[in-house]
VODO-647675 format. One record per residue (C-alpha): residue in three letters; residue number from 1; x, y, z. Coordinates in steps of 0.2 Angstrom, whole numbers, plus 2048, in hexadecimal, padded with zeros to 3 digits. Example, Ala and Ser with C-alpha at 12.3 -4.5 7.8 and 13.67 -1.06 7.14 Angstrom:
+-----+-----+-----+-----+-----+
!   r !   k !   x !   y !   z !
+-----+-----+-----+-----+-----+
! Ala !   1 ! 83E ! 7EA ! 827 !
! Ser !   2 ! 844 ! 7FB ! 824 !
+-----+-----+-----+-----+-----+
! end
This chain:
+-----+-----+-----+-----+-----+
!   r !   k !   x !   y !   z !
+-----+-----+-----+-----+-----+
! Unk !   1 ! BD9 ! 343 ! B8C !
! Unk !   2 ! BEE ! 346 ! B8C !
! Unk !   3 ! BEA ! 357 ! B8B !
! Unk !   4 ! BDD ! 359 ! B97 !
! Unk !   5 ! BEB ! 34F ! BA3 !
! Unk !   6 ! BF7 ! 35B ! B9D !
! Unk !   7 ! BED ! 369 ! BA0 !
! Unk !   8 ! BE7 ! 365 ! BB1 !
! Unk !   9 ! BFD ! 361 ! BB8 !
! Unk !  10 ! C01 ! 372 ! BAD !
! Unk !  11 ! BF4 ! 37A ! BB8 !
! Unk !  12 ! BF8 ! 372 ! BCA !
! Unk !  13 ! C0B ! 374 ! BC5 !
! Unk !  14 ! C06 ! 388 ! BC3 !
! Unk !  15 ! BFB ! 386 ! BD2 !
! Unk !  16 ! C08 ! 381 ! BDC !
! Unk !  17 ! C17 ! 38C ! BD8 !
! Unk !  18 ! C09 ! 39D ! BDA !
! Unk !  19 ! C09 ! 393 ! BEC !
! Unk !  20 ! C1A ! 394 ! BF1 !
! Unk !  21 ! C1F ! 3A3 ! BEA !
! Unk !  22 ! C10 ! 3AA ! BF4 !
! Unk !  23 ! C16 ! 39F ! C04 !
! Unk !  24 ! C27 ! 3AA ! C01 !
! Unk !  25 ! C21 ! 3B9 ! BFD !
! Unk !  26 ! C16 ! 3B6 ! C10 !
! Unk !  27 ! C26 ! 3B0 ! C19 !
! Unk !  28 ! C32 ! 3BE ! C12 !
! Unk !  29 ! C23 ! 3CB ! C17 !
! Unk !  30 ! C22 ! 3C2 ! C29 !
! Unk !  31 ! C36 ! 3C2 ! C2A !
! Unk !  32 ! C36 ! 3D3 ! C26 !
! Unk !  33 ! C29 ! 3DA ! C33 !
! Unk !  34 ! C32 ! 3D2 ! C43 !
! Unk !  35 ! C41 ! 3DC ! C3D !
! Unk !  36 ! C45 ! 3F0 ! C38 !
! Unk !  37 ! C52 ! 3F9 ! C33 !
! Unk !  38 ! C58 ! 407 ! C3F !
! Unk !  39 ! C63 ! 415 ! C40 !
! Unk !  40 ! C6C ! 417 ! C54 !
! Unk !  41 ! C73 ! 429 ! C58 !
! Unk !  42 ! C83 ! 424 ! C51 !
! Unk !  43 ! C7D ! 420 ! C42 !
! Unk !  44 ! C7D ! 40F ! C43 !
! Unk !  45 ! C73 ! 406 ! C36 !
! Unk !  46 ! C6D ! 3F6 ! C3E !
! Unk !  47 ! C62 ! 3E9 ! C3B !
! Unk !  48 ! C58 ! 3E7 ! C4A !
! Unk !  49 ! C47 ! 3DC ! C51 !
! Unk !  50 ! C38 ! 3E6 ! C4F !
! Unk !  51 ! C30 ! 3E1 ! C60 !
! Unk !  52 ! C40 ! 3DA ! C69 !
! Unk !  53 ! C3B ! 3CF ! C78 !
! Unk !  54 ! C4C ! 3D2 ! C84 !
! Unk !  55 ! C55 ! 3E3 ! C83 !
! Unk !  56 ! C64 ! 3E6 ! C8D !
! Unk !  57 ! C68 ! 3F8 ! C93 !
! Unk !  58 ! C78 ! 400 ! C96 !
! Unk !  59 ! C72 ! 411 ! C90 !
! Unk !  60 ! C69 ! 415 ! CA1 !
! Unk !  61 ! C5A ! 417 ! C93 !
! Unk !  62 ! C52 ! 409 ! C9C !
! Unk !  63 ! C43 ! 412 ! CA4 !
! Unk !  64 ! C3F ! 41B ! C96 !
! Unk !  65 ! C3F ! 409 ! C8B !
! Unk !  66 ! C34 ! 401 ! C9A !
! Unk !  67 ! C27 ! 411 ! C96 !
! Unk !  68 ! C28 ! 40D ! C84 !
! Unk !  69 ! C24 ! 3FA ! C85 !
! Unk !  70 ! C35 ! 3F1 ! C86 !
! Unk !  71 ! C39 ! 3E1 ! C91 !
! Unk !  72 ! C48 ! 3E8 ! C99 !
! Unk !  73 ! C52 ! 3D7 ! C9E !
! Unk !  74 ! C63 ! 3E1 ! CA2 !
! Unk !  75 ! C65 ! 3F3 ! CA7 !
! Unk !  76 ! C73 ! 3FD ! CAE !
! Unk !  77 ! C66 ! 40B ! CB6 !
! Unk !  78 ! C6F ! 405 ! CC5 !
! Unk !  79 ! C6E ! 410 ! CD6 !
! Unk !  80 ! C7B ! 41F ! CD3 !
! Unk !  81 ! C7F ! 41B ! CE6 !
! Unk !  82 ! C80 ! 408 ! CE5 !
! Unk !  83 ! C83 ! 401 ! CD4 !
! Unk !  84 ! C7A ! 3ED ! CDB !
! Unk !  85 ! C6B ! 3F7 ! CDC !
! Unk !  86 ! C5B ! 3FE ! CD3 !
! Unk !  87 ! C58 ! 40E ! CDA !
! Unk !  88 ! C47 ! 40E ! CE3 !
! Unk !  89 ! C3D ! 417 ! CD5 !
! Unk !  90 ! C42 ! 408 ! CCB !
! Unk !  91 ! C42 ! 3FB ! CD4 !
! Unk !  92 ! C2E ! 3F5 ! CCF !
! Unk !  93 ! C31 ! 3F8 ! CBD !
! Unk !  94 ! C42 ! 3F0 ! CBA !
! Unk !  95 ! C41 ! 3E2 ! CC9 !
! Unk !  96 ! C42 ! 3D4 ! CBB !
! Unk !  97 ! C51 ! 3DB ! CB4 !
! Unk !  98 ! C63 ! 3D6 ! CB7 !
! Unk !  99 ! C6F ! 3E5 ! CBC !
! Unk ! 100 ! C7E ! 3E7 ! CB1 !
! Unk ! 101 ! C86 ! 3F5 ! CB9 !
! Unk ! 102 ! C85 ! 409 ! CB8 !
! Unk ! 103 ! C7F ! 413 ! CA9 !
! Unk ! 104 ! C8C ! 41E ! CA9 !
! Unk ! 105 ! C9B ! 412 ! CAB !
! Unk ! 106 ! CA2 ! 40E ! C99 !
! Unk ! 107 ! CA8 ! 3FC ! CA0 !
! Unk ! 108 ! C9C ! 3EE ! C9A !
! Unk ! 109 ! C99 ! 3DD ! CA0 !
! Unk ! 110 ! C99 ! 3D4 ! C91 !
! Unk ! 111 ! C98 ! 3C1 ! C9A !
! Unk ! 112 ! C86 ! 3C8 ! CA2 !
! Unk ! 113 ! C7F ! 3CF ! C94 !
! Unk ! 114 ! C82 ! 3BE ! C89 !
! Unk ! 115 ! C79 ! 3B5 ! C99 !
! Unk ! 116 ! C69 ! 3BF ! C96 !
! Unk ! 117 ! C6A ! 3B8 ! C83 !
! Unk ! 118 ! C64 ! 3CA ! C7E !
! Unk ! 119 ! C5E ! 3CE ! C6E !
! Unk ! 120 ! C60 ! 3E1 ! C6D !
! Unk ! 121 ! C6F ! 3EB ! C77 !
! Unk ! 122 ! C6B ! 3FE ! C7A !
! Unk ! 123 ! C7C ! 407 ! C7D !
! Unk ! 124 ! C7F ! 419 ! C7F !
! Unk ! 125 ! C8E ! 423 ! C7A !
! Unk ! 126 ! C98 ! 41F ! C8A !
! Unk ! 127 ! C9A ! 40B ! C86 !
! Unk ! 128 ! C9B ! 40E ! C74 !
! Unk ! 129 ! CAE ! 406 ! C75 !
! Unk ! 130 ! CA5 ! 3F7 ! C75 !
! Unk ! 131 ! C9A ! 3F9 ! C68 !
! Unk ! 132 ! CA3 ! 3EC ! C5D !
! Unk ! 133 ! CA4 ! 3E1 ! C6C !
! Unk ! 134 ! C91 ! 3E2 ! C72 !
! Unk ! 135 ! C89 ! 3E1 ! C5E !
! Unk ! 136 ! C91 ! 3CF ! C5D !
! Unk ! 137 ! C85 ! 3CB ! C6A !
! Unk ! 138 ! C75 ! 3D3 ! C63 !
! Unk ! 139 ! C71 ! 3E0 ! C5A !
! Unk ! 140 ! C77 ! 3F1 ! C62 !
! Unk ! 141 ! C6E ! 405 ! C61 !
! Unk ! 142 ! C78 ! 412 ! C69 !
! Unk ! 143 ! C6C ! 420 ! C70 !
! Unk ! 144 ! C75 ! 432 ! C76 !
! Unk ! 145 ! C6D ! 435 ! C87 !
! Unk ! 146 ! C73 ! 447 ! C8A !
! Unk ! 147 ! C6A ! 448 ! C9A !
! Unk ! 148 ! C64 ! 45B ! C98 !
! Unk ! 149 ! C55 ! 45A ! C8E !
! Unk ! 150 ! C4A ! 44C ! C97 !
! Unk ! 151 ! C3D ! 44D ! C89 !
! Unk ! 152 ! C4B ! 44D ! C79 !
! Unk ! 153 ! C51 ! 43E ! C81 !
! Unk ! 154 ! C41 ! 434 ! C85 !
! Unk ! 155 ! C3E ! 437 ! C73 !
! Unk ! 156 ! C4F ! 436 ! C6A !
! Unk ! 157 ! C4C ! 424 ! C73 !
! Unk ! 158 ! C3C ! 423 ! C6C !
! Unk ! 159 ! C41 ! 427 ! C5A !
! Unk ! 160 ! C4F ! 41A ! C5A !
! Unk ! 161 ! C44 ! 40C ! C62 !
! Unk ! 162 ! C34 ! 410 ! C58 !
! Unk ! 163 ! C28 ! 414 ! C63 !
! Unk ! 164 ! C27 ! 428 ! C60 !
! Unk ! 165 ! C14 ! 424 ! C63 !
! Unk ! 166 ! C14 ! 41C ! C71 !
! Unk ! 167 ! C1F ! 42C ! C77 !
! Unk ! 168 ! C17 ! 438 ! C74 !
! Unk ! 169 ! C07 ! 432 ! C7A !
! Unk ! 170 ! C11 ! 42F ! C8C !
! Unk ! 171 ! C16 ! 443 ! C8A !
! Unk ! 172 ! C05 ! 446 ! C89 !
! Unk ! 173 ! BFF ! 43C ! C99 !
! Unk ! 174 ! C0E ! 442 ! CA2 !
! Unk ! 175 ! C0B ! 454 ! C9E !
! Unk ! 176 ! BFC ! 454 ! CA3 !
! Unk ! 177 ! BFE ! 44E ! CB4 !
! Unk ! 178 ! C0D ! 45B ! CB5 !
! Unk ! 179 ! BFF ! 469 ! CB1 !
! Unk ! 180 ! BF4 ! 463 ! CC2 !
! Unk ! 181 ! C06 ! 463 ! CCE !
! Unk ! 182 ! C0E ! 472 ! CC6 !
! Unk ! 183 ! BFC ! 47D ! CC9 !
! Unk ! 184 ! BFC ! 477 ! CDD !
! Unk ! 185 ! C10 ! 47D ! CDF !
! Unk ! 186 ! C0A ! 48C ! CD5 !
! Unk ! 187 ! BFA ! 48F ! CE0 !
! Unk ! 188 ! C01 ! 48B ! CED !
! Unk ! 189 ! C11 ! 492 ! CF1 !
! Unk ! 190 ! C11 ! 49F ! CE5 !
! Unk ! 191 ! C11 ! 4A2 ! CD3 !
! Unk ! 192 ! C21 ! 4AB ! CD3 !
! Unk ! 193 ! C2A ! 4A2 ! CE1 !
! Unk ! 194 ! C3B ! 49D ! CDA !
! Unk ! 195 ! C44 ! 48C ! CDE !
! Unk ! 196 ! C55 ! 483 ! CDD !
! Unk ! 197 ! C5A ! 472 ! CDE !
! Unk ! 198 ! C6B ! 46B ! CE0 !
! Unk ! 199 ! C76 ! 45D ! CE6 !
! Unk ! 200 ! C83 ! 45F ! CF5 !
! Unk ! 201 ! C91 ! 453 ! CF3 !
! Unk ! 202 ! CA3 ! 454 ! CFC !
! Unk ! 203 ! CA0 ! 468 ! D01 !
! Unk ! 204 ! C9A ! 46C ! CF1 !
! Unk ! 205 ! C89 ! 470 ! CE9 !
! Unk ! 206 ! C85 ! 469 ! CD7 !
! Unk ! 207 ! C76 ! 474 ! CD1 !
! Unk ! 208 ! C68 ! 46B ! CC7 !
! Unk ! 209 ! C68 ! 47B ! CB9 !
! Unk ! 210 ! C62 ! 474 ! CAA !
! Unk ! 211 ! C5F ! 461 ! CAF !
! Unk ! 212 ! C5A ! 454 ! CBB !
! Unk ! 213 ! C4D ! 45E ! CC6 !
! Unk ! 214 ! C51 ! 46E ! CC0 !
! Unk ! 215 ! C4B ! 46C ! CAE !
! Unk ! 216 ! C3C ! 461 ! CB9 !
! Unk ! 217 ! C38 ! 472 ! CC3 !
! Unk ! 218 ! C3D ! 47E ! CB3 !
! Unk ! 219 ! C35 ! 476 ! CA4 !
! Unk ! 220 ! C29 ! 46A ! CAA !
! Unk ! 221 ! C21 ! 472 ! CB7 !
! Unk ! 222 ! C23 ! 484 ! CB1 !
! Unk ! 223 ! C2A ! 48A ! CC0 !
! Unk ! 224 ! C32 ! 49A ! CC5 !
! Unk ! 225 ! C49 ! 49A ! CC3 !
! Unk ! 226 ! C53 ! 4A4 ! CD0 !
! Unk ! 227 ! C5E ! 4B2 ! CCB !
! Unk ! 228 ! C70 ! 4AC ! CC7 !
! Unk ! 229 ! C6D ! 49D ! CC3 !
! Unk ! 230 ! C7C ! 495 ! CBB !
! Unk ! 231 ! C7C ! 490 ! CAB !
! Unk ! 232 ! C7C ! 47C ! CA4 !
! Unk ! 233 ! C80 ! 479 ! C92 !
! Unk ! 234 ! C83 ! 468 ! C94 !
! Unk ! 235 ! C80 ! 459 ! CA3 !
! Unk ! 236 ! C8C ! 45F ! CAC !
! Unk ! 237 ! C86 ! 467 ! CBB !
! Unk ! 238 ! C8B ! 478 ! CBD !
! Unk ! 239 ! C95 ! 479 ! CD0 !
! Unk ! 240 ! C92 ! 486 ! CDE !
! Unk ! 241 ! C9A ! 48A ! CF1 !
! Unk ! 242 ! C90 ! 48E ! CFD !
! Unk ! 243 ! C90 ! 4A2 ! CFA !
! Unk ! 244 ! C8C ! 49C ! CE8 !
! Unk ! 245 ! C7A ! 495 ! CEE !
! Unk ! 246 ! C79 ! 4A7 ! CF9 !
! Unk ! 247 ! C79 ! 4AF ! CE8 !
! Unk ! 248 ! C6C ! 4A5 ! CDF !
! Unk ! 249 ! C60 ! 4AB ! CEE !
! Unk ! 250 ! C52 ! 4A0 ! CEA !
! Unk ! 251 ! C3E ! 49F ! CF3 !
! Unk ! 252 ! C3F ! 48C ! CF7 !
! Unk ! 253 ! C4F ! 47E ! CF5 !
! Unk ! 254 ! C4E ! 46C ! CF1 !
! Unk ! 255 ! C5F ! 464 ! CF8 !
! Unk ! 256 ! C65 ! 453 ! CF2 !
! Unk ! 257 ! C73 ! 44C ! CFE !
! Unk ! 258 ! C78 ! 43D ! D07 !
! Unk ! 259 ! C78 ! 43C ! D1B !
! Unk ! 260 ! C8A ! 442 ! D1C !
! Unk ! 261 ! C87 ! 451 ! D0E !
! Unk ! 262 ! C79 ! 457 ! D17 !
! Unk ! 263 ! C81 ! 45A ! D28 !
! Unk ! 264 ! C90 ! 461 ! D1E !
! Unk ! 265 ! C84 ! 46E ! D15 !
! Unk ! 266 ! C7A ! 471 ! D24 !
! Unk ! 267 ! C87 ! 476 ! D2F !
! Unk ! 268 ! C8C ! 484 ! D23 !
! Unk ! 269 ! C8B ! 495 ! D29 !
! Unk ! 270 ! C87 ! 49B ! D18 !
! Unk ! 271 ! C7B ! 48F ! D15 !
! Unk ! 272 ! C71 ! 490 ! D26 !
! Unk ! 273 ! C70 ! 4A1 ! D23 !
! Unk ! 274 ! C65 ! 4A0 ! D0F !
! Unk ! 275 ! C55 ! 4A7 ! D0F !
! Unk ! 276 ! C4E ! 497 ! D09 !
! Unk ! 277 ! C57 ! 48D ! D17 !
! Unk ! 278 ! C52 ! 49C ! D26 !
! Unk ! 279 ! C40 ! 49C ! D20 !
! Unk ! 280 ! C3F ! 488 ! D21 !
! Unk ! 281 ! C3D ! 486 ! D0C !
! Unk ! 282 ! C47 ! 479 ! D0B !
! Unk ! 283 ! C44 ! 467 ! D06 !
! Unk ! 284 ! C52 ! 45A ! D08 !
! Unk ! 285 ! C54 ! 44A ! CFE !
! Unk ! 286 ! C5E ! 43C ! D00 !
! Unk ! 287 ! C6B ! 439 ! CF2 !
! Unk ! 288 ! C64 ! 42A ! CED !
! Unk ! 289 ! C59 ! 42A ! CE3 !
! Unk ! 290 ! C55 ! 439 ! CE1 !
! Unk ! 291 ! C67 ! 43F ! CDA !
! Unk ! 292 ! C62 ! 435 ! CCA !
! Unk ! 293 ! C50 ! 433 ! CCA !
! Unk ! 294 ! C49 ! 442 ! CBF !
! Unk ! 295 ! C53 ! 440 ! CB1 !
! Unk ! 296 ! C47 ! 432 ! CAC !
! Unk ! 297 ! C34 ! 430 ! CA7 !
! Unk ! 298 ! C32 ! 421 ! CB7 !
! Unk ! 299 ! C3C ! 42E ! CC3 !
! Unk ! 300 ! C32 ! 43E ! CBE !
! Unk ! 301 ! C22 ! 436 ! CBF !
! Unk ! 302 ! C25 ! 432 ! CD1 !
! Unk ! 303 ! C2A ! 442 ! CD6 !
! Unk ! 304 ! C1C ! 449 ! CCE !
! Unk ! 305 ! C14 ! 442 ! CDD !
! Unk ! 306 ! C1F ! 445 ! CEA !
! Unk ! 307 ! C1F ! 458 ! CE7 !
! Unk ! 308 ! C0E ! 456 ! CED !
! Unk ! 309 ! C13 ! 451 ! CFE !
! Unk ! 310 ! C22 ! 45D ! CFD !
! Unk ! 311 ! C18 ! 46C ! CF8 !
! Unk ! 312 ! C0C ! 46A ! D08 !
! Unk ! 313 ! C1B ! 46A ! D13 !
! Unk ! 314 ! C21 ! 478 ! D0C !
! Unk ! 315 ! C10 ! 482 ! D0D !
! Unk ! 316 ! C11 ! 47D ! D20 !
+-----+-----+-----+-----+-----+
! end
């Protein structure tokens, strides 16, 4: 009988340790799949949630984190124009999240973000002085946005973030729609027709080369460059006079510009006198939004729509 007892506590003793170290083994496998390991562009190592709930964004990343699945709660995709505003393409998507100020200002309200109780923090290069500052309040990723490449960047995001698949699979959608607008531009103003976009600010004209709306028009939608087209290695935009534009020469003009630019370009004798400008190719755009709005997936997506419109006013 004493071994039959002994037998039967031996075996519920056994029982019960195989339990817990299975109840471990379950809660160290949940604990580890609400966290991973990531690698930011400055190679970083951090330990960060695996499906974070609240992101703060000072990147300006904050579209492209929205298209991915994120709950923005703080954003500094602020209105390049305005900084207590979203810009309009925005302003449906990130209406829930506080703005912190401008993505491209290296300043940081530090007492705002620890409000929103964050826990991620998406940086890019420009605040990383306050990297140190900003990880003490949740873990932090730095992403390098070099504003050129729309579709390196959507994915470098992507890679950092964890949700290549989820990427690429918006590419796919997106490129699909840019097939249907860039074949009605195409068809209907030309197949070889040439086009220029630029910004007019304080006299001068900052030309969308390599980015923004130029890299939409160029290597989105496959259209046509002008002769002389200066040259953008990097996001700075490449800056032409007035007898600059005359050079480039192209078939039809998209101009971004406040009020006050406008009337200053438009009363150029140079200007008035472009071939795109005497044969009424020209489509104007107020500064805000559209200064910043293609150099995001939200922004593009929008004016994927708008070329519609534009492309029948310009076929009038």
């Amino acid at each position: 009988m004493r071994k039959s007892i002994l037998a039967i506590a031996i075996a519920a003793m056994t029982f019960s340790l195989v339990a817990c170290g299975s109840k471990a083994e379950n809660n160290e496998s949940n604990q580890q799949a609400t966290v991973r390991t990531a690698t930011d562009a400055s190679n970083h190592t951090v330990e960060v949630p695996a499906n974070p709930e609240r992101v703060v964004d000072l990147s300006g990343a904050s579209d492209t984190l929205s298209v991915l699945g994120f709950n923005v709660v703080g954003t500094c995709n602020s209105d390049a124009y305005d900084y207590t505003k979203l810009p309009t393409y925005l302003q449906e998507t990130l209406k829930d999240a506080k703005i912190l100020g401008y993505s491209m200002l290296d300043t940081v309200d530090v007492e705002a973000i620890i409000g929103l109780e964050p826990d991620l923090i998406i940086i890019s290069k420009v605040q990383e002085k306050s990297y140190d500052q900003l990880s003490k309040i949740a873990p932090t990723l730095v992403v390098d946005l070099k504003q050129v490449d729309f579709k390196e960047d959507f994915l470098s995001v992507a890679q950092i973030m964890d949700r290549e698949e989820q990427a690429n699979e918006w590419i796919a959608s997106y490129d699909e729609k840019v097939k249907e607008v860039s074949s009605l531009m195409k068809n209907t103003l030309g197949e070889d027709s040439t086009y220029l976009s630029f910004l007019a600010s304080f006299g001068s004209n900052y030309v969308f080369a390599n980015s923004a709306i130029g890299s939409f028009f160029y290597d989105d939608l496959g259209l046509q460059k002008p002769a002389n087209l200066p040259e953008q290695k990097d996001m700075t935009l490449p800056v032409v006079d007035s007898e600059g534009l005359a050079q480039i020469d192209a078939d039809y003009m998209f101009v971004v510009a406040t009020d006050e630019d406008r009337a200053t370009l438009e009363n150029d004798k140079v200007y008035q006198n472009l071939r795109a400008v005497k044969e009424g190719n020209v489509i104007m755009l107020p500064a805000s939004p559209y200064f910043t709005q293609t150099y995001g997936p939200i922004g593009r997506v929008a004016f994927l729509d708008e070329l519609k419109e534009f492309t029948a006013e310009l076929n009038k």
